[in-house]
C-alpha positions as CSV (number, residue, x, y, z in Angstrom):
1,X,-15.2,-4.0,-27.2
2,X,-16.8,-1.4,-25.0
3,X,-17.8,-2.2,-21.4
4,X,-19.0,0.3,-18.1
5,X,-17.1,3.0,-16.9
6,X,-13.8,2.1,-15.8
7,X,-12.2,2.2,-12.6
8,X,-8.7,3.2,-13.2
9,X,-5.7,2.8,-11.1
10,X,-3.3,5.6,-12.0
11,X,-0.3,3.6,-11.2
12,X,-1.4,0.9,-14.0
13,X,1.3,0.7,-16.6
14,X,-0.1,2.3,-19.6
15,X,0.3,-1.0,-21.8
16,X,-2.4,-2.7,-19.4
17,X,-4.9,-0.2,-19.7
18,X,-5.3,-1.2,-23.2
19,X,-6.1,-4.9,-22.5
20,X,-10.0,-5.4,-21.9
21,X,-11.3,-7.5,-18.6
22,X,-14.1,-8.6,-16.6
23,X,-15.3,-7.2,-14.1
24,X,-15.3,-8.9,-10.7
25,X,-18.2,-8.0,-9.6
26,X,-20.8,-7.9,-12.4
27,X,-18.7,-9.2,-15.1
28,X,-19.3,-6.9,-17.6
29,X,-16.3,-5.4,-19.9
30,X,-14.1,-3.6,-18.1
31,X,-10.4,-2.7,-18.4
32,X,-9.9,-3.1,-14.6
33,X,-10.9,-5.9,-12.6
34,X,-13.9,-3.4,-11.0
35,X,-15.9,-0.8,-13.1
36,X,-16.9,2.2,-12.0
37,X,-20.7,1.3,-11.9
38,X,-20.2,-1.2,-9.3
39,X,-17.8,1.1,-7.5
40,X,-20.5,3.9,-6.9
41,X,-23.0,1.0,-6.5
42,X,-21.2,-1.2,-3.5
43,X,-18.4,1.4,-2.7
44,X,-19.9,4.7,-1.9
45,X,-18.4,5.7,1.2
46,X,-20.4,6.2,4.6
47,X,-19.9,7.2,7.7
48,X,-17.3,5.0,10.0
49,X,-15.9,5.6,13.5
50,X,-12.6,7.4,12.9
51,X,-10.8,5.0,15.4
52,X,-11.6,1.7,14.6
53,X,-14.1,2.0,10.9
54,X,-16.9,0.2,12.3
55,X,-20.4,2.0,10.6
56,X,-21.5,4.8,12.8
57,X,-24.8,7.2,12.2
58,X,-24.5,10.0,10.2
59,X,-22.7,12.8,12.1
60,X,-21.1,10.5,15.2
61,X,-16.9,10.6,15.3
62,X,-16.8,7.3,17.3
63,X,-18.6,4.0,18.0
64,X,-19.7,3.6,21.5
65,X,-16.8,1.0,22.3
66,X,-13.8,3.0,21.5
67,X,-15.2,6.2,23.0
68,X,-15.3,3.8,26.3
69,X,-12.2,1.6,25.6
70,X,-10.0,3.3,22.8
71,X,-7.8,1.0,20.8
72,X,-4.0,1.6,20.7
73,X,-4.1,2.2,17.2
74,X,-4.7,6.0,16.5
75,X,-7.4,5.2,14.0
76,X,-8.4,3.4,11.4
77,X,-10.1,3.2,7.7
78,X,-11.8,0.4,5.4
79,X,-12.5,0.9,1.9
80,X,-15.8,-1.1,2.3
81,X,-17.8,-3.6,4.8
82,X,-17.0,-7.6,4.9
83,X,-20.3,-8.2,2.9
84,X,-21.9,-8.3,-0.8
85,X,-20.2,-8.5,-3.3
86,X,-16.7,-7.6,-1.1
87,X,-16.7,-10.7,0.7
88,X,-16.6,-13.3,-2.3
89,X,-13.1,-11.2,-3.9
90,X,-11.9,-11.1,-0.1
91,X,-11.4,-15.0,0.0
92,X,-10.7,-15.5,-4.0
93,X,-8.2,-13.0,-3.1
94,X,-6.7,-14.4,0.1
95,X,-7.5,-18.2,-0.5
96,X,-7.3,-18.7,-3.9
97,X,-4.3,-16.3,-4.8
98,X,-6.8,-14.1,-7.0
99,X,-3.5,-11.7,-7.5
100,X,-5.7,-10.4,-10.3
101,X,-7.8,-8.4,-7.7
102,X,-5.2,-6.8,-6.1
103,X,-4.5,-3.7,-8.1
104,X,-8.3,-2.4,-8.1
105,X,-8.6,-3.1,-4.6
106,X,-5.3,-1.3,-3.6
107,X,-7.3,1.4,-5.9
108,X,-10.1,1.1,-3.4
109,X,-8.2,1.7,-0.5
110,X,-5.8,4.2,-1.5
111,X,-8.8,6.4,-2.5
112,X,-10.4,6.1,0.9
113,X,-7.2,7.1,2.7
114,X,-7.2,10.1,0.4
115,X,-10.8,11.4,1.6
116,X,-10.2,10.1,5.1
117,X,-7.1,13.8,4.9
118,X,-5.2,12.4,8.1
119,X,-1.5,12.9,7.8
120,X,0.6,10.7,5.7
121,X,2.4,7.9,7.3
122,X,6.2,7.6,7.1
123,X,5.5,3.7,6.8
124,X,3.7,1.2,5.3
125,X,3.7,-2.4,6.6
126,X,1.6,-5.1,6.4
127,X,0.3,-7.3,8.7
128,X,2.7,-10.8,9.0
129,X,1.8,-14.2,8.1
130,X,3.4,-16.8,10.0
131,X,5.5,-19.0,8.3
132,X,2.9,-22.2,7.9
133,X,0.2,-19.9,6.7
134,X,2.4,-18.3,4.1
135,X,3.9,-21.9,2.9
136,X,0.1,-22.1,2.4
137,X,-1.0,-19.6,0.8
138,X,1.7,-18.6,-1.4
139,X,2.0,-15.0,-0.6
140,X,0.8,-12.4,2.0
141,X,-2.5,-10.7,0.4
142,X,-1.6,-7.9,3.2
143,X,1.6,-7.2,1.5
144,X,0.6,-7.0,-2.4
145,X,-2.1,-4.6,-1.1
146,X,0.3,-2.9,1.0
147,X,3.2,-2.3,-1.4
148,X,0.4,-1.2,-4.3
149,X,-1.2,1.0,-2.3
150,X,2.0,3.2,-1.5
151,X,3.5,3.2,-4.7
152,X,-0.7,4.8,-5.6
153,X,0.2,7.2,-2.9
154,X,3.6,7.6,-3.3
155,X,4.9,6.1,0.5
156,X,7.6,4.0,1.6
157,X,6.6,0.3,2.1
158,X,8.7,-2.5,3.7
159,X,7.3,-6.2,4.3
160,X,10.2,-6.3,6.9
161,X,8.9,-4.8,9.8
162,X,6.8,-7.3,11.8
163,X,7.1,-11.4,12.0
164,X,4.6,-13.9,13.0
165,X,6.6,-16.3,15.2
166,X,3.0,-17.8,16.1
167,X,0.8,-19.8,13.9
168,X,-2.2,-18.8,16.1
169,X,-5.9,-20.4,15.5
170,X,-8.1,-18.7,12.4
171,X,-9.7,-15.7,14.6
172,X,-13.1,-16.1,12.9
173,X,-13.4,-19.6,14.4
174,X,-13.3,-18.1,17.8
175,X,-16.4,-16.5,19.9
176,X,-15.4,-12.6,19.7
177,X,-14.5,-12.7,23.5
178,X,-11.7,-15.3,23.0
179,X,-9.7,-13.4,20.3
180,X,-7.5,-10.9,22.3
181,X,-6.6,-13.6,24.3
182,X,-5.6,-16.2,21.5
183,X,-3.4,-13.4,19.6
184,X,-1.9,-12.0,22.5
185,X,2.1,-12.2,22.3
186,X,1.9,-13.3,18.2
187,X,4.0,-11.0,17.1
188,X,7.7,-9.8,17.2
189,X,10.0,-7.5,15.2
190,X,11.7,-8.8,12.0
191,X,15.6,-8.8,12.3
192,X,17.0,-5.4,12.2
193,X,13.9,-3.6,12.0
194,X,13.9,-1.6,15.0
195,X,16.1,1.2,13.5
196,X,13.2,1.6,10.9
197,X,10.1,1.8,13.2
198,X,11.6,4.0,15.7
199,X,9.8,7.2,15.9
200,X,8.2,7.1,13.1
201,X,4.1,6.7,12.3
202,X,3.2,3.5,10.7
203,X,0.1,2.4,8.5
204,X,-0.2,-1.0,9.2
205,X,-2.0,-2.8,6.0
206,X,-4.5,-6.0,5.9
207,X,-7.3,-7.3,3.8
208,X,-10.1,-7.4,6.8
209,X,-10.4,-6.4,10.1
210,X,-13.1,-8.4,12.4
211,X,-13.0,-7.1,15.7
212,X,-9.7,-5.2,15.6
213,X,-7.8,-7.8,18.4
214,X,-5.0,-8.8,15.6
215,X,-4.9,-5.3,14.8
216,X,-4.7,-4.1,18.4
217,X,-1.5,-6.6,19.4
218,X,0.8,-6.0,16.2
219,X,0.4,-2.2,17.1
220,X,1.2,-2.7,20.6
221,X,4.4,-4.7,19.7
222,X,5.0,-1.6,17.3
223,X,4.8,0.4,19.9
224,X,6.7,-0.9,22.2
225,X,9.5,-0.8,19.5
226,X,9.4,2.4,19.7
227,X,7.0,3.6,16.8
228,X,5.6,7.0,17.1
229,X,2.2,6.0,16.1
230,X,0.1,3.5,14.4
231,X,-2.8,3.8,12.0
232,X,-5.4,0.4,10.3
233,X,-5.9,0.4,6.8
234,X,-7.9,-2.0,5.8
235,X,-9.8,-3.3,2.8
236,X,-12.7,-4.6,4.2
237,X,-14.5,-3.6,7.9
238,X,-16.4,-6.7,9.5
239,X,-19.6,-5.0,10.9
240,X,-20.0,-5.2,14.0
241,X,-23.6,-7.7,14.9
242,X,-27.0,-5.7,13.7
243,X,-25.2,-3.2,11.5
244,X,-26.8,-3.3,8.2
């Protein structure tokens, strides 16, 4: 059976390449879970403020709010906006333990830290689930798209690096304004983990950022652990209200 171009993630084992799928997106034949037709159609890349990947016009370095108010993180990079068709495999993917997904969106990701050329981490982590939401959920979706998309780019990973002592609110229920405030103090270090942060620049991993609060108070606890520096990655970018 022949299907659409293939998007192909070159850390596959080769025995899986052979074995046909759907894709996700248009389900058409594939032998990833995304084709390379609705890659180039939904993935192209565009222009996004190097500090906290929010859209920005075509030749602008930073949105207007983190040239005013920067975030602690050094900067940050999403493969593609929270939107068609990215926002249905978000939730299948984080809800409904679509583990199926993970590989081509790792994929995703990986290639948009390679065209983003800033220097290589020493550290991946991803961000913590607290206990209850983990019992939950069944795994952390930051994690399986943190430790796939090191061993794609060939970085150390550890899920042992922050905890999640608080089962705060779901952020999206919350008016933007409120957020900072309900994460604030959420996080800690996992057992033992200082020795491993200290001085070194982290990539801290999730599925979506909204408006970068979560983001902004796990890298301020990293921080103040002693970590050299902190970058986002991130799968999906929220835009921020009347972006298109």
């Amino acid at each position: 059976m022949r299907g659409k171009g293939q998007y192909i993630d070159p850390a596959m084992p080769i025995a899986a390449l052979a074995l046909p799928s759907l894709c996700a997106v248009c389900h058409d034949w594939s032998r990833t879970r995304l084709c390379d037709d609705c890659v180039r159609r939904h993935a192209s890349p565009r222009p996004r403020c190097l500090s906290c990947a929010l859209p920005v016009p075509t030749g602008s370095a930073r949105c207007g709010a983190c040239v005013t108010a920067p975030p602690p993180f050094v900067g940050a990079v999403a493969a593609v906006d929270y939107a068609f068709p990215w926002s249905r495999l978000v939730l299948a993917f984080k809800f409904h333990a679509a583990i199926d997904l993970a590989d081509a969106m790792a994929t995703l990701l990986a290639r948009t830290v390679r065209e983003a050329a800033t220097p290589p981490p020493e550290l991946l982590l991803p961000m913590p689930l607290s206990r209850e939401r983990l019992a939950t959920r069944g795994m952390n979706q930051a994690w399986e798209l943190a430790r796939r998309t090191a061993r794609i780019l060939g970085l150390p990973a550890t899920a042992r690096g922050l905890i999640r002592p608080v089962d705060t609110p779901h952020l999206a229920d919350l008016p933007r304004e409120s957020r900072a405030a309900s994460i604030r103090g959420a996080f800690a270090l996992a057992p033992g983990a200082s020795a491993d942060l200290r001085g070194r620049s982290i990539a801290l991993v999730d599925d979506v950022m909204t408006t970068g609060a979560t983001a902004a108070e796990a890298t301020r606890t990293l921080l103040a652990a002693g970590a050299a520096s902190v970058r986002v990655w991130v799968f999906a970018r929220t835009p921020a209200p009347g972006d298109a």
